[in-house]
Backbone as CSV, one residue per row, in Angstrom:
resi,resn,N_x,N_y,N_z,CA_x,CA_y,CA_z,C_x,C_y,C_z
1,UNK,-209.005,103.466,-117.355,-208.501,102.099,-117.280,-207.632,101.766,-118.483
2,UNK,-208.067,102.089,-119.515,-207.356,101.921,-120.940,-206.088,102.580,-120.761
3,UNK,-205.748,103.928,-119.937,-205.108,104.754,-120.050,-203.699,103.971,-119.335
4,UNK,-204.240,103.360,-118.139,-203.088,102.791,-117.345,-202.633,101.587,-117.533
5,UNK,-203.266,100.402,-118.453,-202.925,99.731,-119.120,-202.125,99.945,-120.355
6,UNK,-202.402,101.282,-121.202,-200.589,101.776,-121.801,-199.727,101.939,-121.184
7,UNK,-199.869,102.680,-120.007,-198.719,103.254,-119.087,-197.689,102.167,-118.762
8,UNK,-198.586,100.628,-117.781,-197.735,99.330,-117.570,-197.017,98.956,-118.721
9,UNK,-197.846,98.802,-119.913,-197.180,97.792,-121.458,-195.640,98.533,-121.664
10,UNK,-195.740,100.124,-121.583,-194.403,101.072,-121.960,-193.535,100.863,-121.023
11,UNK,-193.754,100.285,-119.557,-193.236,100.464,-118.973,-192.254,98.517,-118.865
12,UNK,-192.811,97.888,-119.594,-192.033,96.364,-119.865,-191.674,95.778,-120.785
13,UNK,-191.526,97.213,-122.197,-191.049,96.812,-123.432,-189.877,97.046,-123.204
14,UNK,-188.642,95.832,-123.735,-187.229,96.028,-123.900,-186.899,96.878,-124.834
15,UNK,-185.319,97.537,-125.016,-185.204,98.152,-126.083,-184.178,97.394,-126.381
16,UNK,-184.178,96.917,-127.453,-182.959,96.337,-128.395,-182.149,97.379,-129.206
17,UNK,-180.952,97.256,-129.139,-179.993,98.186,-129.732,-178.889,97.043,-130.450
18,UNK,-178.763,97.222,-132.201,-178.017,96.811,-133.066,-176.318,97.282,-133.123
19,UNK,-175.373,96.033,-133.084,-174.040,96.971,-133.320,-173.612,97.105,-134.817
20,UNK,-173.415,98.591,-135.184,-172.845,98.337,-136.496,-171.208,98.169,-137.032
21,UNK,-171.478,96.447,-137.423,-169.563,96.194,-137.787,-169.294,95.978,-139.374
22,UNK,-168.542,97.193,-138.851,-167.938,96.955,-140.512,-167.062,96.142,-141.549
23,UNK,-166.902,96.064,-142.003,-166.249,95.055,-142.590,-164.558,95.403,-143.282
24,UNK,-164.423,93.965,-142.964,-162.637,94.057,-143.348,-161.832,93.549,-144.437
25,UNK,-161.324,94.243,-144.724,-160.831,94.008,-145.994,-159.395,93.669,-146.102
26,UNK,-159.378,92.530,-146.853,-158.106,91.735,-146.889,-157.201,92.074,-148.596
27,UNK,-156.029,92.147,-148.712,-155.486,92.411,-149.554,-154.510,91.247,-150.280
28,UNK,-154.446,90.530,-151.079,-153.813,89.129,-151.572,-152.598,89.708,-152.330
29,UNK,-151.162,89.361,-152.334,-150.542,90.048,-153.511,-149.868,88.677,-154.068
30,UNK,-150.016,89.037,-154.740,-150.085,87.552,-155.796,-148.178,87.757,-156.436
31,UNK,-147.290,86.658,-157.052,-146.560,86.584,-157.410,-145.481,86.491,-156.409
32,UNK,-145.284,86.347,-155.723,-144.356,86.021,-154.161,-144.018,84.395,-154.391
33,UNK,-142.491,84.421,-154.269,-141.598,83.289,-155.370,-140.560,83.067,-153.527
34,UNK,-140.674,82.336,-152.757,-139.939,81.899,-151.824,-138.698,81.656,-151.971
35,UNK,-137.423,82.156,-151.661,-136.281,81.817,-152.071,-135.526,81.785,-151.039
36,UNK,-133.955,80.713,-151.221,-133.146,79.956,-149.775,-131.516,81.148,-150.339
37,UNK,-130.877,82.051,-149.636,-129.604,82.625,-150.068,-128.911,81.328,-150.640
38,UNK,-127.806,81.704,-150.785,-126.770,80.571,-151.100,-126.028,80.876,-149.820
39,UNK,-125.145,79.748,-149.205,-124.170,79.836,-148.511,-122.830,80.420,-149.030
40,UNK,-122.051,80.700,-147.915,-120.911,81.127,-148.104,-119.424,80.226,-147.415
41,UNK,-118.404,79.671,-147.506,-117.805,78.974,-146.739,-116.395,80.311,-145.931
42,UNK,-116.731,79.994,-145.042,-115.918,81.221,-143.996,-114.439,80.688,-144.176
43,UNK,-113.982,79.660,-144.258,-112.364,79.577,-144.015,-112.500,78.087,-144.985
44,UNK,-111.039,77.796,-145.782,-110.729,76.839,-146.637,-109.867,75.787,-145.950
45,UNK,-109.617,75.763,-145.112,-108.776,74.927,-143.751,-109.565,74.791,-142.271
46,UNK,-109.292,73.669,-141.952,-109.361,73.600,-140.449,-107.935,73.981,-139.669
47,UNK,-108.261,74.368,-138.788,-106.937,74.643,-137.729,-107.419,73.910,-136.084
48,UNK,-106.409,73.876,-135.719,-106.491,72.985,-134.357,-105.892,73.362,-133.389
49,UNK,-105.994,73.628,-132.054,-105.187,74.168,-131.137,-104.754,73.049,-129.665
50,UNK,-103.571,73.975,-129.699,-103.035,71.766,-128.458,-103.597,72.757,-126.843
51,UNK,-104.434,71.936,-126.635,-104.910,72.707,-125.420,-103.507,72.334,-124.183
52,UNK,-103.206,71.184,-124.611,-101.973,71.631,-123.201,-101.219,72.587,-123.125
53,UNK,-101.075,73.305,-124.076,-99.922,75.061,-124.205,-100.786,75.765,-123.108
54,UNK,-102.015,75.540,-123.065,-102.846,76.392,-122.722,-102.998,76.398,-120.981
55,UNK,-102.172,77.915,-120.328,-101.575,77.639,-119.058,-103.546,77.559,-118.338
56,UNK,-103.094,76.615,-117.061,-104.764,76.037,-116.687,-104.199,76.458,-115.411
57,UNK,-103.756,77.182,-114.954,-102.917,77.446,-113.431,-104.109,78.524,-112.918
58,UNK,-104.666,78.418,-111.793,-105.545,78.554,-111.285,-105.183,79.330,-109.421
59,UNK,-105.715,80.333,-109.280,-104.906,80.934,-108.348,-106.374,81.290,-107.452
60,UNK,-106.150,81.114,-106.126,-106.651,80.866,-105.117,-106.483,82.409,-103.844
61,UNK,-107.431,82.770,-103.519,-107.077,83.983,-102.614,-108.036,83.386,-101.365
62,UNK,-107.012,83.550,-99.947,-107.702,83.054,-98.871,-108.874,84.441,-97.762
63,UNK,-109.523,84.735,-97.405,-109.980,85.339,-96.740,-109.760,84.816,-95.498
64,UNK,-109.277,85.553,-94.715,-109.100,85.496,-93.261,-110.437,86.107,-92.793
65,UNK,-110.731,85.156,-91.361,-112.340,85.956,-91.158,-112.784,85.135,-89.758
66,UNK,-113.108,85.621,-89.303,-113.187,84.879,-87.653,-114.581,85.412,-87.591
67,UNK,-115.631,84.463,-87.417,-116.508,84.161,-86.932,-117.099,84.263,-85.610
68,UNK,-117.599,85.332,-84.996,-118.379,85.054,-83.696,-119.101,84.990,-83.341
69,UNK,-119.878,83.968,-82.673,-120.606,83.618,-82.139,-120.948,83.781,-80.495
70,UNK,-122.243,84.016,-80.013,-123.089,84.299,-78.614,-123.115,83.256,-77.997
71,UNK,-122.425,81.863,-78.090,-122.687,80.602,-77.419,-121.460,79.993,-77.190
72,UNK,-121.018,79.450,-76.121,-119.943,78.739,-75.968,-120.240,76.867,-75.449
73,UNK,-119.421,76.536,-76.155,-119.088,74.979,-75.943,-118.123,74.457,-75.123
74,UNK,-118.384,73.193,-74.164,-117.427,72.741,-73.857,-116.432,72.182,-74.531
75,UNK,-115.098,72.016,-74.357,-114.356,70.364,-74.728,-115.046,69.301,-74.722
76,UNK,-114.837,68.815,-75.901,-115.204,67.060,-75.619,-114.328,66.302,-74.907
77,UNK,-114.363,65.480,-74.294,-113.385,64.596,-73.438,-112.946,63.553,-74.245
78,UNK,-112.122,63.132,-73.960,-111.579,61.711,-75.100,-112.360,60.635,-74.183
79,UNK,-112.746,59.571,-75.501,-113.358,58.371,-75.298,-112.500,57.504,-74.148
80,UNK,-112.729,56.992,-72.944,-112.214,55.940,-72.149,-112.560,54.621,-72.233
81,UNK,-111.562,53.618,-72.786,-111.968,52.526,-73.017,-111.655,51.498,-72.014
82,UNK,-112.300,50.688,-71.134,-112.094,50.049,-70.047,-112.414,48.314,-70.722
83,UNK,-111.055,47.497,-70.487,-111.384,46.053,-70.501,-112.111,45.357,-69.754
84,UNK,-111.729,44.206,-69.227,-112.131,42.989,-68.337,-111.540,43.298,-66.994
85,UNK,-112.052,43.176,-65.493,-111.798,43.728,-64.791,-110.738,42.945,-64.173
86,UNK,-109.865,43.456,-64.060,-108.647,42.163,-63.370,-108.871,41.790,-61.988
87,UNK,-108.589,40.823,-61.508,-108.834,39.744,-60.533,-108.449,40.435,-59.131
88,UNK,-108.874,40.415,-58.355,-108.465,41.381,-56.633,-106.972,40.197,-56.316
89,UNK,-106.093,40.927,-55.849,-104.685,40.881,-55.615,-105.222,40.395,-53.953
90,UNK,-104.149,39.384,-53.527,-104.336,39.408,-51.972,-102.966,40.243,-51.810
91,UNK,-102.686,41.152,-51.152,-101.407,42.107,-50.769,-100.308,41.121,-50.281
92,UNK,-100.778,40.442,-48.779,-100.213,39.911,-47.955,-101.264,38.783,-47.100
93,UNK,-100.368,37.553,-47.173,-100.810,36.533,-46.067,-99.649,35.734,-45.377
94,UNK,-100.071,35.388,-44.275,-99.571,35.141,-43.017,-100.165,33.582,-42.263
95,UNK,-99.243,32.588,-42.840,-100.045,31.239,-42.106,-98.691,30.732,-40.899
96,UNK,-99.519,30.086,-39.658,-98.378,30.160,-38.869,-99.083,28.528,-38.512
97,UNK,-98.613,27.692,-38.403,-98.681,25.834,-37.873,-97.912,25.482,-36.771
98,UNK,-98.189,24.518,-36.420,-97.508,23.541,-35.653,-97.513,22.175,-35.042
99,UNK,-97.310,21.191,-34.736,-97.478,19.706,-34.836,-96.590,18.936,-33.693
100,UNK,-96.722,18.086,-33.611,-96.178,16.904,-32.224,-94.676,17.299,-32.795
101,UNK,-93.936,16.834,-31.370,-92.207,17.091,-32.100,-91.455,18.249,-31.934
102,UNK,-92.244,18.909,-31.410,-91.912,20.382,-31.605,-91.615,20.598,-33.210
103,UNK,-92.967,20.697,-33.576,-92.689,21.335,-35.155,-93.688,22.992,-35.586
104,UNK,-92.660,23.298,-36.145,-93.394,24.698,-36.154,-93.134,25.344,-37.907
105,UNK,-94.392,25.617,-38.683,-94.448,25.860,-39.423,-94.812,27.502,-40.126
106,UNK,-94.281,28.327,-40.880,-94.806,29.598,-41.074,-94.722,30.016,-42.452
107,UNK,-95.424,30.594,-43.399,-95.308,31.085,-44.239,-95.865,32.777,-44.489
108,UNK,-95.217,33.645,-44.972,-95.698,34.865,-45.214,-95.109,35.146,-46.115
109,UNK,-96.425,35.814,-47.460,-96.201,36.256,-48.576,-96.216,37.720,-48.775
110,UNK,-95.584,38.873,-48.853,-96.040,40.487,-49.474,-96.082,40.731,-50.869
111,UNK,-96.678,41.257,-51.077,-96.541,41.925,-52.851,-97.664,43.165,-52.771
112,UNK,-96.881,44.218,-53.534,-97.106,45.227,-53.952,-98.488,45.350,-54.811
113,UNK,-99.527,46.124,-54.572,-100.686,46.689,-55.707,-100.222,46.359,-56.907
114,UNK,-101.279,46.637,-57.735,-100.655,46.766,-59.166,-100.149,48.361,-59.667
115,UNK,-99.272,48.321,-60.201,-99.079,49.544,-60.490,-98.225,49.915,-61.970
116,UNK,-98.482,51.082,-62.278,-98.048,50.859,-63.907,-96.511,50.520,-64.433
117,UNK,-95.701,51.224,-63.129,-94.025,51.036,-63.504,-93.424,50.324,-62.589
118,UNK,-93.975,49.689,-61.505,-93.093,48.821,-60.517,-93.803,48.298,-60.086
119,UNK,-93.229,47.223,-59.215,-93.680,46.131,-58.062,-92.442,45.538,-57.569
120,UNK,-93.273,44.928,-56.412,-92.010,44.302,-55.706,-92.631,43.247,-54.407
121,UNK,-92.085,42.316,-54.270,-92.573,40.906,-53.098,-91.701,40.692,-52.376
122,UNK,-92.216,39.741,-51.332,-91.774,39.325,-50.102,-92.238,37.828,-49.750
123,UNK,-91.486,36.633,-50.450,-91.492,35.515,-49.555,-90.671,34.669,-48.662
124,UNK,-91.746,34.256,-47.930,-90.556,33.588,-46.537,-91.390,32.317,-45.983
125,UNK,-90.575,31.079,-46.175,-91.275,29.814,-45.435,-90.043,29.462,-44.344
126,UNK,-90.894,28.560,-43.476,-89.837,28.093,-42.383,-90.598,26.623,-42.014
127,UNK,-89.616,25.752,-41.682,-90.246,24.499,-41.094,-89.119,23.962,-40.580
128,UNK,-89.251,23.769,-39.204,-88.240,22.736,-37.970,-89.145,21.854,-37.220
129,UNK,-88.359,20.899,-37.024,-88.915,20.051,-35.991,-87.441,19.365,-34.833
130,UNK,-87.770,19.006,-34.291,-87.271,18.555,-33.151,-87.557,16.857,-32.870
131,UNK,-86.657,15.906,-32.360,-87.468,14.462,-32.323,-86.342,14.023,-31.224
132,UNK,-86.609,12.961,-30.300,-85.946,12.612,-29.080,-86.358,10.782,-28.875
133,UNK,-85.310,10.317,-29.277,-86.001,9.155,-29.089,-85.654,8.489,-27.318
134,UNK,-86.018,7.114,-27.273,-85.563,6.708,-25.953,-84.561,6.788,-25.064
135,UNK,-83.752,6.667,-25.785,-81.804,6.875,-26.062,-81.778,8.078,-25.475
136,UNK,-82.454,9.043,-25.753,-82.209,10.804,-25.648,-81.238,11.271,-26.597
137,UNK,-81.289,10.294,-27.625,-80.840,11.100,-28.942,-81.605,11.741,-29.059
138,UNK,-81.220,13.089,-30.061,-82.051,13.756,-30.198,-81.603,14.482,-32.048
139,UNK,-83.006,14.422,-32.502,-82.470,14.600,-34.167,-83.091,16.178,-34.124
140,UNK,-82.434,17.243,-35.168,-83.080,18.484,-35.368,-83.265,18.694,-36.943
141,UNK,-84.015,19.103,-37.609,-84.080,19.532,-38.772,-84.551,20.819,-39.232
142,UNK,-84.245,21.544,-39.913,-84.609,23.159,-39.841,-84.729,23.358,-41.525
143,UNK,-85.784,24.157,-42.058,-85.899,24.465,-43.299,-86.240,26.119,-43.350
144,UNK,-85.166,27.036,-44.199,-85.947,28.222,-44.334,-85.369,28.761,-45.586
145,UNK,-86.243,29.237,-46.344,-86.147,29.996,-47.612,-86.689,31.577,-47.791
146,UNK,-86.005,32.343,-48.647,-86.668,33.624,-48.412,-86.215,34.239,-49.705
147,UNK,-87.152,34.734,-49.849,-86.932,35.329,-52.297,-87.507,36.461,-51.801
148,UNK,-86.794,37.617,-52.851,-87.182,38.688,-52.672,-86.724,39.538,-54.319
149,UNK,-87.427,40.012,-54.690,-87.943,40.247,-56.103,-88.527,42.131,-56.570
150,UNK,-87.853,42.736,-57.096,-88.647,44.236,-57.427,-88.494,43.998,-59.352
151,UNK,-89.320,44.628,-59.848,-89.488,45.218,-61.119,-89.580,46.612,-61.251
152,UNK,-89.019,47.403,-62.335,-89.091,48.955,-62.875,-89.154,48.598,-64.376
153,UNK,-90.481,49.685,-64.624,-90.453,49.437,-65.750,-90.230,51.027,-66.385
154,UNK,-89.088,50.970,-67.444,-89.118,52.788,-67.739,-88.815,52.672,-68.906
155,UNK,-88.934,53.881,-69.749,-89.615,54.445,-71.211,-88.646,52.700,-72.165
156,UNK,-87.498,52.436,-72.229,-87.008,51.971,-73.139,-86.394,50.435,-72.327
157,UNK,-86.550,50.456,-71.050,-85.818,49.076,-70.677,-86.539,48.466,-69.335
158,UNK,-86.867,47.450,-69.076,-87.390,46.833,-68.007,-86.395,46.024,-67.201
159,UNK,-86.321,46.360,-65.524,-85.133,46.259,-64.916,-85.731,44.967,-63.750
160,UNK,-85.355,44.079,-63.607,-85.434,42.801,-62.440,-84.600,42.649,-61.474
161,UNK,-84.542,42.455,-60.564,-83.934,42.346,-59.246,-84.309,41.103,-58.406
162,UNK,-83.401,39.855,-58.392,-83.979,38.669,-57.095,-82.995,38.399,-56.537
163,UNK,-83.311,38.315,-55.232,-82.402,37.688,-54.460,-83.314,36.462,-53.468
164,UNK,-82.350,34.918,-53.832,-82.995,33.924,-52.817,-81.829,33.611,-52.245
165,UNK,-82.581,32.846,-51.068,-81.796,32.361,-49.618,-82.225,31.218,-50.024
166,UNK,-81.459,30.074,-49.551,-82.262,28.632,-48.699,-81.242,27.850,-47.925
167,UNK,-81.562,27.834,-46.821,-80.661,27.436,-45.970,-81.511,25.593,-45.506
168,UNK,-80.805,24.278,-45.605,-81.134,23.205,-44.936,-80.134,22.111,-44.206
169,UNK,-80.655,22.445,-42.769,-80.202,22.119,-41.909,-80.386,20.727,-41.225
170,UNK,-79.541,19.698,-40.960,-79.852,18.576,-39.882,-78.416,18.230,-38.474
171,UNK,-79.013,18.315,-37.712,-78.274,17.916,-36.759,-78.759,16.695,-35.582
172,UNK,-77.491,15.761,-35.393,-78.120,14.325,-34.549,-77.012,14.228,-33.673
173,UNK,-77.576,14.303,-32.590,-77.264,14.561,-30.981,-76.842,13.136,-30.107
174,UNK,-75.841,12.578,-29.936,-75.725,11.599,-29.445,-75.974,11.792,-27.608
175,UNK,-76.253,10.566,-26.735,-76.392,10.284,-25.879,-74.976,10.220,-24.982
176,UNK,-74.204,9.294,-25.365,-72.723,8.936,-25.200,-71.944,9.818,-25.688
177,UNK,-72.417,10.444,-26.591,-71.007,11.292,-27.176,-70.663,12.388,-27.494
178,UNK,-69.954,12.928,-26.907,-70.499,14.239,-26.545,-70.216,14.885,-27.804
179,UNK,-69.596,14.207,-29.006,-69.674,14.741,-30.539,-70.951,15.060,-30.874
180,UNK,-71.740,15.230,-32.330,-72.552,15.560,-33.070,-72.600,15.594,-34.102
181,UNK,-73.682,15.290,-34.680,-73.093,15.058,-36.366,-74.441,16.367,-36.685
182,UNK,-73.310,17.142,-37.667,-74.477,18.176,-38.267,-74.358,18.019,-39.918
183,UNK,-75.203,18.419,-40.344,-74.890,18.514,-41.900,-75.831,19.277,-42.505
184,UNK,-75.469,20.929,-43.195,-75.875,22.030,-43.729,-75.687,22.238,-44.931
185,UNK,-76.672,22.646,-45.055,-76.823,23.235,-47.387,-77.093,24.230,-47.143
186,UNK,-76.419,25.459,-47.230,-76.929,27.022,-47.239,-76.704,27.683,-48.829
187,UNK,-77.047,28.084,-49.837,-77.111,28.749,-51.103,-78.237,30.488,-50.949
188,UNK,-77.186,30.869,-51.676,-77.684,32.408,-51.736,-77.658,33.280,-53.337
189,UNK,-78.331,33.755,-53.547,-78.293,34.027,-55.130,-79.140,35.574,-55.080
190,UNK,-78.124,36.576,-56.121,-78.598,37.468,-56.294,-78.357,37.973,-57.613
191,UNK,-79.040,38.589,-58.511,-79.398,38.693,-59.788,-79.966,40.309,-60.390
192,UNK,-79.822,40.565,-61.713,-80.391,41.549,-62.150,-80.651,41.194,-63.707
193,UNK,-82.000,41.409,-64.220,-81.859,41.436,-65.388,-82.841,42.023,-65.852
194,UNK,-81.951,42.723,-66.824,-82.466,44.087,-67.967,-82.523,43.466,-69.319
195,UNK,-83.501,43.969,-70.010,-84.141,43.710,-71.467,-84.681,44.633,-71.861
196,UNK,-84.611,45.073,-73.365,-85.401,46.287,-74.218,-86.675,46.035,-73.782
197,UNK,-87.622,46.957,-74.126,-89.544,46.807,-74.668,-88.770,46.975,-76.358
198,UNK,-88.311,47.323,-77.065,-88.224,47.140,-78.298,-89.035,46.025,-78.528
199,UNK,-89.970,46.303,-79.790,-90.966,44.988,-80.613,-90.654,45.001,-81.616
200,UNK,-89.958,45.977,-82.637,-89.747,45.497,-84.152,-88.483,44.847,-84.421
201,UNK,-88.252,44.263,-85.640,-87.166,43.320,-85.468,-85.849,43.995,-86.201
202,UNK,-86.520,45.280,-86.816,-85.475,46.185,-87.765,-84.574,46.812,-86.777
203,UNK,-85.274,46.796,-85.618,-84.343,47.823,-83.795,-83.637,46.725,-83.114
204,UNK,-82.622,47.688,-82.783,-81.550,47.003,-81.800,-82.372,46.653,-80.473
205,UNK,-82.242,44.637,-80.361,-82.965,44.632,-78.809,-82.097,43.654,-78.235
206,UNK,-82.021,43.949,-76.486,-80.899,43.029,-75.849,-81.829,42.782,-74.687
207,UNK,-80.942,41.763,-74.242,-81.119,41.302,-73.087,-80.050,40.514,-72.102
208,UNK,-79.993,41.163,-71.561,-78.571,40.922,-70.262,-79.659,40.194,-68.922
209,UNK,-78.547,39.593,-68.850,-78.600,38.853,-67.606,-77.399,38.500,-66.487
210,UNK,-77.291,39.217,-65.064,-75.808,39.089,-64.309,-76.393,38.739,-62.840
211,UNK,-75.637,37.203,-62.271,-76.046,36.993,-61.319,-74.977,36.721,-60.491
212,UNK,-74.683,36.443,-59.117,-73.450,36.105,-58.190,-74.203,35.173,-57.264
213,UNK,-73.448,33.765,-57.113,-74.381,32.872,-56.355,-73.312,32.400,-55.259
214,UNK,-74.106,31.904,-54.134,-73.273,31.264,-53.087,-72.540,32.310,-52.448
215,UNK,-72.890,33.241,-51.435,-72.349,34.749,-51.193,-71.802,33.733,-50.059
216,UNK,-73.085,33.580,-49.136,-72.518,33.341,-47.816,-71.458,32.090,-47.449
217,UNK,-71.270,31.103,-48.190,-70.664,30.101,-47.533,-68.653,30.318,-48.030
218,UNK,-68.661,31.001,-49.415,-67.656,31.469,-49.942,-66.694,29.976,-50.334
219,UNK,-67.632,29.412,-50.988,-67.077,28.149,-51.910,-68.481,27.806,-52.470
220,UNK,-67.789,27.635,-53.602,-68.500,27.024,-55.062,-69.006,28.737,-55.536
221,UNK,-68.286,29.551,-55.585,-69.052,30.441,-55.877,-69.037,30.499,-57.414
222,UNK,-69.777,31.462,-58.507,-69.906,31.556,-59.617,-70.472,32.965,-59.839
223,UNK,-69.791,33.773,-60.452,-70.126,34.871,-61.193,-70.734,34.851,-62.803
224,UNK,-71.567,35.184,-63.358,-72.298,34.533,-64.780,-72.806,36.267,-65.197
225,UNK,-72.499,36.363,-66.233,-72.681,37.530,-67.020,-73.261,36.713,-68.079
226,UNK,-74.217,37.056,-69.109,-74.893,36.649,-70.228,-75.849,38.262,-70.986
227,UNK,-75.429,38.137,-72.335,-75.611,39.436,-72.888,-76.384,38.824,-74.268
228,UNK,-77.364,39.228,-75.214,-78.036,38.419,-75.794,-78.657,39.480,-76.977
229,UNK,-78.189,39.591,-77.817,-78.098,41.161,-78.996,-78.819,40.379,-80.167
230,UNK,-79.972,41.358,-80.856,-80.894,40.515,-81.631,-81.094,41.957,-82.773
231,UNK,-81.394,41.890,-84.442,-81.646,42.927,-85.191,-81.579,41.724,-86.573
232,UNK,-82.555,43.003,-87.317,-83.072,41.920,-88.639,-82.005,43.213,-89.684
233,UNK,-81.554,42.669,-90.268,-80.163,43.608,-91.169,-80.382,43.645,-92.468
234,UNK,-81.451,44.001,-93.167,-81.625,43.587,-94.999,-82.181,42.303,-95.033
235,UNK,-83.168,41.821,-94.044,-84.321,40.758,-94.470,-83.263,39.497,-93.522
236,UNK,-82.009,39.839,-92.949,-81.343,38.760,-92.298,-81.299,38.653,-90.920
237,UNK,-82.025,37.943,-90.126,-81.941,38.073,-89.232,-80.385,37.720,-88.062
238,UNK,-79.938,38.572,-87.116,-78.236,38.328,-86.539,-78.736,38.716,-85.370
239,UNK,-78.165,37.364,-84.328,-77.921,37.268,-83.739,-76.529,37.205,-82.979
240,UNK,-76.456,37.883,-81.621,-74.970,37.764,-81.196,-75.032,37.867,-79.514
241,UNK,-74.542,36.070,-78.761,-74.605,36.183,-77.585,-73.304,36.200,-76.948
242,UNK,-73.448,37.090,-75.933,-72.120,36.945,-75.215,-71.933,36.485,-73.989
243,UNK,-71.493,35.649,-73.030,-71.428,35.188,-71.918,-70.205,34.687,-71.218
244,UNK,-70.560,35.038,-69.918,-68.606,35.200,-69.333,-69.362,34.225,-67.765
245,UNK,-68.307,33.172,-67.902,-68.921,32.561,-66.494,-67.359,32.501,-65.460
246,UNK,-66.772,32.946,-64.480,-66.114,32.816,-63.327,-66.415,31.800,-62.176
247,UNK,-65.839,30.737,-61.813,-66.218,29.563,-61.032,-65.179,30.343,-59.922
248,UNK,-65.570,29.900,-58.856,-64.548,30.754,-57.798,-64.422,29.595,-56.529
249,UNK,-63.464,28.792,-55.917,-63.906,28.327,-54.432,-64.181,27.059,-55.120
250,UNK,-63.973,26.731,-56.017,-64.568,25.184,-56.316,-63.608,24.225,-55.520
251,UNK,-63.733,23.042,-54.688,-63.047,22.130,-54.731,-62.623,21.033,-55.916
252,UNK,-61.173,20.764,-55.671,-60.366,20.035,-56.966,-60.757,18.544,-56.412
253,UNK,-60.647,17.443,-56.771,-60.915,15.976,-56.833,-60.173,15.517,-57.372
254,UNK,-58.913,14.916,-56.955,-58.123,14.382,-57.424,-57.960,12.626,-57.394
255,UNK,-57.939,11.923,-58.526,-58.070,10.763,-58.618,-56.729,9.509,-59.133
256,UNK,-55.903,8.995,-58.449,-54.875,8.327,-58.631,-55.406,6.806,-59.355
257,UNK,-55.493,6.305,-60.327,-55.349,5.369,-61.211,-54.261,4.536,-60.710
């Protein structure tokens, strides 16, 4: 029993183990005097240099180089900008009347779509009547007018075209006699007139105007030319109109005092 009670004790004593450090030894040297050199001065002048002598030209090399790419794109489309919607056009109308008297009334209007460089219309009215009194007189009156109108519009000048009619008529029918009294106004007029689109005032802009009136009756006629030249010249604005009028068929009136 004694025996195995040494055996356990040997078997749960630690062993401690010492490190041996030696020691270090430091060395002092005494007399060490810190000292600063003296300077030296490198140059006895300043000097200065003019940097503008100094060429600053700078040269550029392009690489050419094309890029490809596995994907393709469409075009973009240009932006469409749409206003206020303009008002529906009637093309053509057609009114036809009539009333005691034998009276008969008609009107019909044409005109063209809208369109970007032309147009062109069509009007026409009419009104007659007829009247018979006891007597078997008999009165007539007749009204008819008719205008007719085109526009062109092209790169530098806008071109007009009218021609009107109006014809007014009365005639009174006697009973007894086998005369008649009539009395007619017929006028006819046809026209053209051209003008720049010019908008600035530094550009040459005109405007003409040439009409011939009274075709059909061949008195009182009048030929009228009018020409109308506009430009701003060194801040001055000049104007210069020209106009030529021809009276043709006029009757003279001669008056004795």
């Amino acid at each position: 029993m004694k025996k195995i009670n040494t055996f356990v004790l040997m078997c749960f004593v630690s062993v401690l183990m010492a490190q041996d450090i030696n020691p270090t030894k430091v060395t002092v040297i005494e007399g060490f005097k810190p000292q600063i050199p003296e300077s030296e001065k490198i140059k006895e002048t300043t000097q200065f240099s003019d940097t503008t002598k100094i060429d600053k030209t700078q040269k550029y090399s392009f690489v050419e180089k094309t890029l490809n790419t596995d994907y393709e794109i469409s075009p973009l489309n240009s932006a469409k900008v749409s206003g206020e919607k303009l008002s529906d056009l009637y093309r053509s109308t057609i009114l036809f009347g009539g009333g005691t008297h034998f009276t008969s009334i008609s009107n019909i209007t044409y005109n063209s779509l809208r369109e970007d460089d032309y147009s062109y219309g069509l009007a026409f009215n009419h009104f007659a009547n007829r009247y018979s009194d006891k007597n078997s007189e008999k009165l007539k009156k007749s009204l008819n007018q008719v205008h007719l109108f085109g526009k062109k519009i092209e790169e530098k000048n806008i071109y007009l075209v009218n021609l009107d009619y109006d014809r007014n008529s009365v005639e009174n029918e006697y009973r007894l006699l086998p005369e008649s009294d009539k009395n007619r106004f017929s006028y006819s007029k046809i026209g053209v007139t051209v003008f720049s689109r010019q908008l600035s005032e530094y550009k040459l802009k005109h405007r003409t105007h040439f009409f011939v009136s009274d075709l059909n009756e061949l008195s009182e006629n009048q030929i009228h030319l009018n020409t109308a030249l506009s430009k701003n010249i060194k801040g001055y604005p000049v104007q210069l109109e020209i106009e030529f009028d021809n009276f043709i068929n006029y009757e003279k009136i001669f008056t004795t005092l």
